[in-house]
TORPA-4810 file (N, C-alpha, C, O; in nm, 3 decimals):
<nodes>
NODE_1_0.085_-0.116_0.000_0.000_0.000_0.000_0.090_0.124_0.000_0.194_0.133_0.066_X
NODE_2_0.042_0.217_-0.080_0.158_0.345_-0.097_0.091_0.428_0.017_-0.027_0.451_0.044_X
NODE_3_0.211_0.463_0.073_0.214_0.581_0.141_0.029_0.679_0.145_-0.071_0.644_0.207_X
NODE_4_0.042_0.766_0.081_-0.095_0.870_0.046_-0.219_0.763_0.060_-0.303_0.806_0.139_X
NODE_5_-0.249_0.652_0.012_-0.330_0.552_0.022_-0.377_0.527_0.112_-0.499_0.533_0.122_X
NODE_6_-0.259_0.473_0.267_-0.255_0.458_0.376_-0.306_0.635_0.455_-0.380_0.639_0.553_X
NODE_7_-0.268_0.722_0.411_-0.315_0.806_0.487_-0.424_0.824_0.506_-0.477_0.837_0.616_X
NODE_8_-0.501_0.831_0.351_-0.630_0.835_0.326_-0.710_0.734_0.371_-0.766_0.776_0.472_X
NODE_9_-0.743_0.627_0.348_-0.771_0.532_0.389_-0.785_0.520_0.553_-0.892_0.502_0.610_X
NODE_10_-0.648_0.532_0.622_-0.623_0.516_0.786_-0.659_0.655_0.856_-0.758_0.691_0.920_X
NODE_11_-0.555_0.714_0.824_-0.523_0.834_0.929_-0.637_0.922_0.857_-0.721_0.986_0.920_X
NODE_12_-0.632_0.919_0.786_-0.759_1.025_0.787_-0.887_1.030_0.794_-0.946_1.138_0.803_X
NODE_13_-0.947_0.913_0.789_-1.062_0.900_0.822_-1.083_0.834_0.991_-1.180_0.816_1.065_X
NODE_14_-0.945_0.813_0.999_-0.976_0.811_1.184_-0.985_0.972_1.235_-1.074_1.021_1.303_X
NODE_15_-0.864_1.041_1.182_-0.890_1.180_1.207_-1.038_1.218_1.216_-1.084_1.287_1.308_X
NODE_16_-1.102_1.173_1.123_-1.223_1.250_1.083_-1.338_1.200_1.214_-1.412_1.270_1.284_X
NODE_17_-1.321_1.095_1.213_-1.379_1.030_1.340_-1.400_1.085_1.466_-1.479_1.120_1.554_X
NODE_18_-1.275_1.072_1.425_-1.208_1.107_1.626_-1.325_1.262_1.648_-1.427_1.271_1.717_X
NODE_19_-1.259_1.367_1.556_-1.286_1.504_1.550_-1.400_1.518_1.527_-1.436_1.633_1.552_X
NODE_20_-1.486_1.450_1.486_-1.636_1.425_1.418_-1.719_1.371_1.611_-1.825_1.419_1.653_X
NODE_21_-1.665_1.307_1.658_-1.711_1.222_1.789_-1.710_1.327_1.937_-1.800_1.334_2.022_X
NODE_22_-1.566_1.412_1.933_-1.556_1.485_1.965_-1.655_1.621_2.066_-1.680_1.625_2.186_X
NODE_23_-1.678_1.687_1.990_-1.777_1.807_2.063_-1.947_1.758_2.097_-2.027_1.818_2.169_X
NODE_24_-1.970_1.615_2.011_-2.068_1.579_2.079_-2.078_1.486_2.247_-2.170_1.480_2.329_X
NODE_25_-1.895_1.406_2.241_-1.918_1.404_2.354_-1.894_1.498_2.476_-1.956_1.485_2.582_X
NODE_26_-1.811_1.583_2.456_-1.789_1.689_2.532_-1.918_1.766_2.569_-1.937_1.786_2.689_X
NODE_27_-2.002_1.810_2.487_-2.137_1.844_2.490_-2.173_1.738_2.609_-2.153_1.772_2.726_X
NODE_28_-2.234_1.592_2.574_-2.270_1.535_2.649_-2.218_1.473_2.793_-2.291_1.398_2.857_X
NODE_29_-2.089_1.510_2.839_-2.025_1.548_2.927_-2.043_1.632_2.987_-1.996_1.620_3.100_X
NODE_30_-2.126_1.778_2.956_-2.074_1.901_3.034_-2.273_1.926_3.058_-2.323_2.000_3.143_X
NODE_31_-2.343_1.849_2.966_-2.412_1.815_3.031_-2.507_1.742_3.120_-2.620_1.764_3.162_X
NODE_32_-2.432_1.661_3.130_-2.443_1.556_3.248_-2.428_1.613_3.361_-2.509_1.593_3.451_X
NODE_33_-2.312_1.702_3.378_-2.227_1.767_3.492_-2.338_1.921_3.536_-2.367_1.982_3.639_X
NODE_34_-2.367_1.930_3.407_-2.520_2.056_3.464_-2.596_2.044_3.526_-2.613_2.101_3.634_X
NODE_35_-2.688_1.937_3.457_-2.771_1.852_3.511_-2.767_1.828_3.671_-2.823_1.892_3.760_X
NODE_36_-2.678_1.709_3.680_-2.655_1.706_3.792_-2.616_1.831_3.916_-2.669_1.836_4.026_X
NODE_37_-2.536_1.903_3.878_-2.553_1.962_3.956_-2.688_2.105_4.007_-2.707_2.173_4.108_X
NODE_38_-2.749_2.092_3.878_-2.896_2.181_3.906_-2.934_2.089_3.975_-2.919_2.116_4.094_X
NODE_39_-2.973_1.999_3.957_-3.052_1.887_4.038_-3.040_1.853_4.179_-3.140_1.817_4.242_X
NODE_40_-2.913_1.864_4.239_-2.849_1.887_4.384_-2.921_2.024_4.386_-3.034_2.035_4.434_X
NODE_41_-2.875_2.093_4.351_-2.932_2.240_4.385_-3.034_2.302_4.426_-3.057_2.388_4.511_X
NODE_42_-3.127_2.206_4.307_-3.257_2.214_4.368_-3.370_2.145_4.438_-3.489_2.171_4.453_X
NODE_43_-3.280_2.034_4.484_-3.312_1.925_4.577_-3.282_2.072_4.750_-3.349_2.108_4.846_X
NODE_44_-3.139_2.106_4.692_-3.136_2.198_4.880_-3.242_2.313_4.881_-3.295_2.352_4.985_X
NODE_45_-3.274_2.375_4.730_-3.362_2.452_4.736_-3.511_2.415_4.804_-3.575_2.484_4.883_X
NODE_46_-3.545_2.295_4.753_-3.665_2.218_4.796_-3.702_2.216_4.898_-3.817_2.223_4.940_X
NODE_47_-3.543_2.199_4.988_-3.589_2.183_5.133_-3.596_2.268_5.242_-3.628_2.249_5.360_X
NODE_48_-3.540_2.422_5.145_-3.544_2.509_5.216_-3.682_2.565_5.210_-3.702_2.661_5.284_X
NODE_49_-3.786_2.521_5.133_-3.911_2.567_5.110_-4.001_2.435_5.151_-4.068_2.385_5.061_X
NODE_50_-4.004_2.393_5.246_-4.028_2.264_5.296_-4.156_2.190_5.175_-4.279_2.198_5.180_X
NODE_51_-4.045_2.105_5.050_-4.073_2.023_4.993_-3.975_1.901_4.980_-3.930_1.847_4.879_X
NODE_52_-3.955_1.872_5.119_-3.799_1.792_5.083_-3.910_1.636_5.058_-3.850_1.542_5.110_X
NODE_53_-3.993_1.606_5.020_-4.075_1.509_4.970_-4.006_1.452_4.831_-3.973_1.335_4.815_X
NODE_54_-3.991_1.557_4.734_-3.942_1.582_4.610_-3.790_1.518_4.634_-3.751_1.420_4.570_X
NODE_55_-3.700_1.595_4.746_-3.535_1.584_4.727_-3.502_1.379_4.701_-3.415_1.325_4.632_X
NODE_56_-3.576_1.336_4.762_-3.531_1.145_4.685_-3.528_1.152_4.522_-3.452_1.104_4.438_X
NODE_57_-3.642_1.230_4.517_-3.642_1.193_4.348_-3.545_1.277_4.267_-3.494_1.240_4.161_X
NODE_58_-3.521_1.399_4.331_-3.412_1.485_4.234_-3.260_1.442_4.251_-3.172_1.460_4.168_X
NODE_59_-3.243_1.364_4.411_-3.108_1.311_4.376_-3.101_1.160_4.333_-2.994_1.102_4.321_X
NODE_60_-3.230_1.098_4.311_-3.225_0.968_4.213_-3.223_1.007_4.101_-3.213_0.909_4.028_X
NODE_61_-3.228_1.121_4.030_-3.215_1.175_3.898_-3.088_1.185_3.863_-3.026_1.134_3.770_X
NODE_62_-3.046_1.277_3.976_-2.939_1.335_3.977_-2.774_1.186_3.943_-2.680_1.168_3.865_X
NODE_63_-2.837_1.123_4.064_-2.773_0.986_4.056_-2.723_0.901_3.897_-2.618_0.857_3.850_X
NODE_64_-2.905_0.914_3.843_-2.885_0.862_3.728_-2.838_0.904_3.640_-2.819_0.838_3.538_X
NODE_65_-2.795_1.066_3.656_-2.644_1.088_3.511_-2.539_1.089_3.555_-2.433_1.096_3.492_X
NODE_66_-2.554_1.082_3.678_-2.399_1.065_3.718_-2.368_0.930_3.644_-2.299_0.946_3.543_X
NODE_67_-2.399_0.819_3.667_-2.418_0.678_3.676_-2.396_0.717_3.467_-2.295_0.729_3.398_X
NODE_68_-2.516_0.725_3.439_-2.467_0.756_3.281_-2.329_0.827_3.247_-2.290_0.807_3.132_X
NODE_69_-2.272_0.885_3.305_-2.164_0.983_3.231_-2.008_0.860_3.284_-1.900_0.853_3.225_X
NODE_70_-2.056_0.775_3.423_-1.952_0.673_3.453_-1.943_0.587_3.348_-1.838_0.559_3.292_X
NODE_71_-2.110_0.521_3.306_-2.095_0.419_3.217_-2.027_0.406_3.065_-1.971_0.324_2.992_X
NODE_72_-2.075_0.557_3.070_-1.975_0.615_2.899_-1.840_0.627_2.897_-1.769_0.642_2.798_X
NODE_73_-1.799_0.620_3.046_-1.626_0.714_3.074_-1.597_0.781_2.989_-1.494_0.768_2.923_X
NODE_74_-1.730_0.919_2.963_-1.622_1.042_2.972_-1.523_1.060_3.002_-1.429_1.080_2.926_X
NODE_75_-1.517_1.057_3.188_-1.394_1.156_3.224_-1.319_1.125_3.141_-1.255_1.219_3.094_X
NODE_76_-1.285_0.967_3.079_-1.121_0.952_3.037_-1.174_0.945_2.912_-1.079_0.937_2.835_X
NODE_77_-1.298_0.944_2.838_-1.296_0.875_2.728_-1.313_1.014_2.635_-1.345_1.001_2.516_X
NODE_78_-1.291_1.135_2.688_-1.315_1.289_2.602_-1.124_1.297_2.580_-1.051_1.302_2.481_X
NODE_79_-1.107_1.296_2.700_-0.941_1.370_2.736_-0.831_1.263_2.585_-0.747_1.307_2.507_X
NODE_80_-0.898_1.091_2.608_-0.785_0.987_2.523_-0.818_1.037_2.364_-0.732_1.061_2.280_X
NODE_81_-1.023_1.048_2.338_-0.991_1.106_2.217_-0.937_1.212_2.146_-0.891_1.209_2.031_X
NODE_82_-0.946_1.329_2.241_-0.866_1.426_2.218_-0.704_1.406_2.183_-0.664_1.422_2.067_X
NODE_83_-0.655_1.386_2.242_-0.535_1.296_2.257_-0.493_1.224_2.138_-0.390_1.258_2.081_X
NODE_84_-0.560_1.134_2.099_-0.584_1.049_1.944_-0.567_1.133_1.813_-0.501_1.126_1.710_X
NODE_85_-0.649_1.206_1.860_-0.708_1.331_1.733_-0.592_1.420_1.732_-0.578_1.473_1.621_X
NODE_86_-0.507_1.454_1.816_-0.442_1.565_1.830_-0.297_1.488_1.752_-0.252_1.554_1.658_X
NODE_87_-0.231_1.370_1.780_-0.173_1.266_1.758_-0.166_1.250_1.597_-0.071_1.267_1.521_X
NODE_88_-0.313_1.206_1.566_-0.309_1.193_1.448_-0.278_1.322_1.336_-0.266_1.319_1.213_X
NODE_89_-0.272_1.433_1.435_-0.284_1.530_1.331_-0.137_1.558_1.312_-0.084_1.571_1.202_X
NODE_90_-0.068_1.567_1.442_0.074_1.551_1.459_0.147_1.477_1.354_0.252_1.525_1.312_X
NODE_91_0.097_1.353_1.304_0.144_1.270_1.234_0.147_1.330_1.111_0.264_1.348_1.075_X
NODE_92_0.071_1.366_1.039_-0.013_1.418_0.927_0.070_1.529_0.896_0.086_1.547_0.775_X
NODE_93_0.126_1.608_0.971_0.217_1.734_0.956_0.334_1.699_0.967_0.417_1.768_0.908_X
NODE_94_0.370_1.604_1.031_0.509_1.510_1.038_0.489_1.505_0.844_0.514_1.600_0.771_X
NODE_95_0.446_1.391_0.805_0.451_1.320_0.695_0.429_1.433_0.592_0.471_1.400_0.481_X
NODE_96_0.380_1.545_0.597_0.378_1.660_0.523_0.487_1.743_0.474_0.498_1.791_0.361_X
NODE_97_0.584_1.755_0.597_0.683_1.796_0.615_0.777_1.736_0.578_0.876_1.796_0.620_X
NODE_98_0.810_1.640_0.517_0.898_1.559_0.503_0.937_1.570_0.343_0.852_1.561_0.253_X
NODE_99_1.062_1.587_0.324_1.119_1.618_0.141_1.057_1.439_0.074_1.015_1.331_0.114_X
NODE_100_1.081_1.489_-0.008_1.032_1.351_-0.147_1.078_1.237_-0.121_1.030_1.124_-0.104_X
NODE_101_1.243_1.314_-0.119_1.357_1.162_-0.061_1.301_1.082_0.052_1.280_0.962_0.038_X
NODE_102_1.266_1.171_0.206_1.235_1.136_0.335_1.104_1.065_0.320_1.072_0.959_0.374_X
NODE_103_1.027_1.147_0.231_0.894_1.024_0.237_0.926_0.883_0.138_0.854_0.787_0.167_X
NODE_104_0.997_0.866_0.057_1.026_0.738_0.031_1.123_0.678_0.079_1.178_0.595_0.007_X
NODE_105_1.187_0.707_0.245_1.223_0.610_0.286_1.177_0.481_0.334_1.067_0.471_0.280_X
NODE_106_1.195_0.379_0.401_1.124_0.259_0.438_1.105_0.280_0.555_1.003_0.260_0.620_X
NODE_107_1.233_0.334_0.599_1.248_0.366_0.743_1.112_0.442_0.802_1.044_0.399_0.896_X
NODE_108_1.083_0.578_0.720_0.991_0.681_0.714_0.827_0.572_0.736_0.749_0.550_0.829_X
NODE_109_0.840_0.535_0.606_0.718_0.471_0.585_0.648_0.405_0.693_0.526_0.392_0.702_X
NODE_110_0.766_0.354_0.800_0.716_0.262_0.892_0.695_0.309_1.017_0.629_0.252_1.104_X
NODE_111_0.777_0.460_1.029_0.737_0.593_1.136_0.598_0.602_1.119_0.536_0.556_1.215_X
NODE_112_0.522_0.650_1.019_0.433_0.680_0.967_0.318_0.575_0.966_0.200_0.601_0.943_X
NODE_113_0.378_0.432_0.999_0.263_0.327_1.021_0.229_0.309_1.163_0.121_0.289_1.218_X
NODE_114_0.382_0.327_1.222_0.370_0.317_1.352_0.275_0.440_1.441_0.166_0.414_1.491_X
NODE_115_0.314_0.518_1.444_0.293_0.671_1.505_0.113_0.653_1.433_0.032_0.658_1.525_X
NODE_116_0.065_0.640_1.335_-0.048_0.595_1.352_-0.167_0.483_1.365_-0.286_0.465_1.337_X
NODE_117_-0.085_0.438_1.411_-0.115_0.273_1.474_-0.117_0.291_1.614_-0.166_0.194_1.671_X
NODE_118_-0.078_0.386_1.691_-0.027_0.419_1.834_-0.147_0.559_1.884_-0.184_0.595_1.996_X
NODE_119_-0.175_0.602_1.767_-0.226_0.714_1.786_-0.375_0.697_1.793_-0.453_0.776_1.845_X
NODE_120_-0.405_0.578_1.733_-0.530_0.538_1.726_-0.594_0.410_1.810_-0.708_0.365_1.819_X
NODE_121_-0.425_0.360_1.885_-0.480_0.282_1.939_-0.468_0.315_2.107_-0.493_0.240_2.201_X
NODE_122_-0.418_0.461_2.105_-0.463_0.508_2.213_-0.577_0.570_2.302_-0.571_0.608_2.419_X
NODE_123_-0.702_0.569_2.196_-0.821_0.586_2.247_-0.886_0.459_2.307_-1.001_0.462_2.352_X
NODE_124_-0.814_0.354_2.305_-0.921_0.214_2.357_-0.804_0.149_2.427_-0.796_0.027_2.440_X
NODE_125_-0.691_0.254_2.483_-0.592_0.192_2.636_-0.700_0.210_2.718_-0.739_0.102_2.763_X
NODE_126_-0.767_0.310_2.758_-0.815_0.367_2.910_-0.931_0.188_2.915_-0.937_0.115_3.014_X
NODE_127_-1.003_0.163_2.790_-1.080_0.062_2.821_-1.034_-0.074_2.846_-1.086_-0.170_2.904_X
NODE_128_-0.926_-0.059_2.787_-0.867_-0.205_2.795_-0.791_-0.189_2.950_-0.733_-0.295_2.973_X
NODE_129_-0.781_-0.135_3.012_-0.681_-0.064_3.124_-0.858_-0.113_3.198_-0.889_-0.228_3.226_X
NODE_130_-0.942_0.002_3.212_-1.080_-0.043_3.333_-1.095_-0.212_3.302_-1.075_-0.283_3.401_X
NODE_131_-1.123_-0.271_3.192_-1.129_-0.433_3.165_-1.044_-0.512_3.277_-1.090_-0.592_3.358_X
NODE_132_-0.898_-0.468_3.260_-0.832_-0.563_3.368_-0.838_-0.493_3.490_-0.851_-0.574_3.582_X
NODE_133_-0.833_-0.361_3.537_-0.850_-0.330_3.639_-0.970_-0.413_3.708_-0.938_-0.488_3.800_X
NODE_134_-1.106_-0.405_3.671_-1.214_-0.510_3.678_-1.174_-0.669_3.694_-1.207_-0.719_3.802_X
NODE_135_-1.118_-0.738_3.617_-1.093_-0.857_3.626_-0.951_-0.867_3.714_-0.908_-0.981_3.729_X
NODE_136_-0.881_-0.763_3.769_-0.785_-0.803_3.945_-0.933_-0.761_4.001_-0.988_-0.871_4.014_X
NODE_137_-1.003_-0.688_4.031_-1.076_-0.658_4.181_-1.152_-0.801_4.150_-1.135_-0.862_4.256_X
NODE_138_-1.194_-0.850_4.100_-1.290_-0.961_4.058_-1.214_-1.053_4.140_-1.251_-1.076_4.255_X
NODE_139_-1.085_-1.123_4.079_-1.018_-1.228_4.149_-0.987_-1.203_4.261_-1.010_-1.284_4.351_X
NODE_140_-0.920_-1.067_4.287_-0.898_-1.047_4.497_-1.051_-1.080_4.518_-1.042_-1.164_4.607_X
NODE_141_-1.149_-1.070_4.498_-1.258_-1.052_4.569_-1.336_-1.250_4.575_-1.394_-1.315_4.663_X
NODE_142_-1.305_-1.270_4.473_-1.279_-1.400_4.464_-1.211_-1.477_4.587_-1.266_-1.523_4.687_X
NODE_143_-1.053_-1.478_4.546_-0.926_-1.501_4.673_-0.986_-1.466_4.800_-0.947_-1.515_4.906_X
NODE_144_-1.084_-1.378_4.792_-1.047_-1.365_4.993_-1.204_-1.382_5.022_-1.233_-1.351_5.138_X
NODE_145_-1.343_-1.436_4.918_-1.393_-1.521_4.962_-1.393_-1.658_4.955_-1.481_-1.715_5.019_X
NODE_146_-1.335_-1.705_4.909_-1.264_-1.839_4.916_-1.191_-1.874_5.023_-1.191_-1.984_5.078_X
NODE_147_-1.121_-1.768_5.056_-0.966_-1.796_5.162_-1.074_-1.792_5.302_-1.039_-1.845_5.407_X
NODE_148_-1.193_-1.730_5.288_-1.278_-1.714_5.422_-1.341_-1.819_5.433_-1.352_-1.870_5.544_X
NODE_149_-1.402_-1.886_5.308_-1.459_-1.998_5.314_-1.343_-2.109_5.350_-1.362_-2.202_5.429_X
NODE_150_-1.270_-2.094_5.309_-1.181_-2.240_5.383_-1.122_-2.240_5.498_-1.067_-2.339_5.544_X
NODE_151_-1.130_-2.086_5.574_-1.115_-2.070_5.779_-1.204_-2.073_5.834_-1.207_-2.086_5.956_X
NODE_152_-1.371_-2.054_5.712_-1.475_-2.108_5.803_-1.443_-2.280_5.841_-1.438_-2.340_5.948_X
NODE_153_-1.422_-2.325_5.685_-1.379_-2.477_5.709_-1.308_-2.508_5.800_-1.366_-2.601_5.855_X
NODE_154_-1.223_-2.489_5.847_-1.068_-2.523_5.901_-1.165_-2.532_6.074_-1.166_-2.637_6.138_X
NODE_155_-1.235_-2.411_6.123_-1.255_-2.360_6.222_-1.377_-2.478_6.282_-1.392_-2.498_6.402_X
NODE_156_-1.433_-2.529_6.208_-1.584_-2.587_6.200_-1.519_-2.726_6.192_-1.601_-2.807_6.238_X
NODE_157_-1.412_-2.786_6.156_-1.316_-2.936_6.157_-1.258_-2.942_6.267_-1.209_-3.048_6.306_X
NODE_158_-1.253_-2.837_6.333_-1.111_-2.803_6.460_-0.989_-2.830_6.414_-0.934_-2.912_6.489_X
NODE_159_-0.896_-2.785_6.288_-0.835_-2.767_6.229_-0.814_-2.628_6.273_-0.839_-2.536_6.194_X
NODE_160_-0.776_-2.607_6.376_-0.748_-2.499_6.377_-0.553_-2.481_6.399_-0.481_-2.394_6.448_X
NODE_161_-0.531_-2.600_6.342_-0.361_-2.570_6.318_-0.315_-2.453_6.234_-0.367_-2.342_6.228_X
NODE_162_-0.177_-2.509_6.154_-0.163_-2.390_6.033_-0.209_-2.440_5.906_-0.201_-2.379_5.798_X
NODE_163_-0.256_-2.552_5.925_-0.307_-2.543_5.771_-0.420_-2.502_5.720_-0.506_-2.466_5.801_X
NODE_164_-0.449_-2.495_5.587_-0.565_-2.418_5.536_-0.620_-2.507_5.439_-0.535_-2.564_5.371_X
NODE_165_-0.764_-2.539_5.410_-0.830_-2.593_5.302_-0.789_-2.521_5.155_-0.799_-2.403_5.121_X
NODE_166_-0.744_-2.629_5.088_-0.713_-2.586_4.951_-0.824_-2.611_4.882_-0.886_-2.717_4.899_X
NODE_167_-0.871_-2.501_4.782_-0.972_-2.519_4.691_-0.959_-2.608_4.539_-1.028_-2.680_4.467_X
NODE_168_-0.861_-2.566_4.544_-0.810_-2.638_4.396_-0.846_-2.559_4.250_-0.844_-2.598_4.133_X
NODE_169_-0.879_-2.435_4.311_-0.885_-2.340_4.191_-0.743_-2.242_4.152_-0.706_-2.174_4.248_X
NODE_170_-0.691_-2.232_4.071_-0.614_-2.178_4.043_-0.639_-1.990_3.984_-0.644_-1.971_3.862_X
NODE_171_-0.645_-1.938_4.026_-0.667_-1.823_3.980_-0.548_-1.735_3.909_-0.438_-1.718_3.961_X
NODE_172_-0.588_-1.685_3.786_-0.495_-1.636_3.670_-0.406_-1.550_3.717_-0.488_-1.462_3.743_X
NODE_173_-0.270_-1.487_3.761_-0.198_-1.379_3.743_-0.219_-1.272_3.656_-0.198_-1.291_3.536_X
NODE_174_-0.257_-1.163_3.695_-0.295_-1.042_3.585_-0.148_-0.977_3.650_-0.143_-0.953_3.771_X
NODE_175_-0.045_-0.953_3.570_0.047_-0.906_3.598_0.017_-0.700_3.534_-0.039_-0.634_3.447_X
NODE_176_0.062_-0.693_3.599_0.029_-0.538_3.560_0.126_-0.427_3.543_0.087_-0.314_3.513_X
</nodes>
């Protein structure tokens, strides 16, 4: 694949993406964060006018964009595309800049695959990053009801030496 091909094709229509995805989530970020906080607001207002009847339901509202704006991960998922987008554009002015000779190097060519291969696959670290973060709390949480269930065992045998009931499950190393 030549060079210009690959741009078109890759980098630029991720560009377009990224930058296209952009101000709508930020939009929907900033208002989530409105929301919610009118909604506190006027939950204390409520109760200063004795309707605090209402304040459950405005901070179960309130709750529920919070809860929406976690499930989307904004916080990280505005800041990485930005990031991506900004990256890719970096690249794009890199490869612009570069004399006739420099863009037909091999060497070049493979700057230019890399740097946007990196740039794009830095919008889906933060998810792959919460995925295993999730799957260690999963297994500690696992490990130490298990490890409780086998000192209930131990305690209930009068085994109360040093040894411990082995389960015989092996649980994976997420090295990190």
């Amino acid at each position: 694949m030549k060079p210009r091909q690959y741009i078109d094709e890759r980098l630029a229509k991720s560009g377009k993406l990224f930058y296209s995805q952009l101000p709508q989530l930020t939009m929907i970020k900033n208002l989530i964060l409105l929301l919610t906080i009118c909604l506190t607001a006027t939950s204390t207002a409520f109760v200063s006018v004795d309707l605090a009847e209402w304040v459950p339901i405005l901070l179960a509202l309130a709750a529920v964009f919070e809860f929406a704006g976690k499930y989307m991960q904004l916080d990280t998922r505005v800041p990485d595309l930005n990031a991506s987008a900004g990256e890719l554009t970096k690249t794009l002015l890199w490869w612009n800049g570069l004399t006739l000779i420099q863009s037909r190097s091999p060497s070049k060519k493979d700057e230019l695959v890399d740097r946007t291969e990196k740039a794009i696959l830095l919008q889906y670290e933060h998810m792959a990053g919460s995925t295993i973060q999730f799957a260690k709390d999963q297994a500690s949480a696992f490990e130490a009801a298990t490890s409780s269930e086998d000192d209930n065992k131990s305690e209930t045998r009068g085994g109360g030496g040093g040894g411990s009931v082995t389960s015989g499950v092996t649980m994976p190393s997420f090295a990190g």
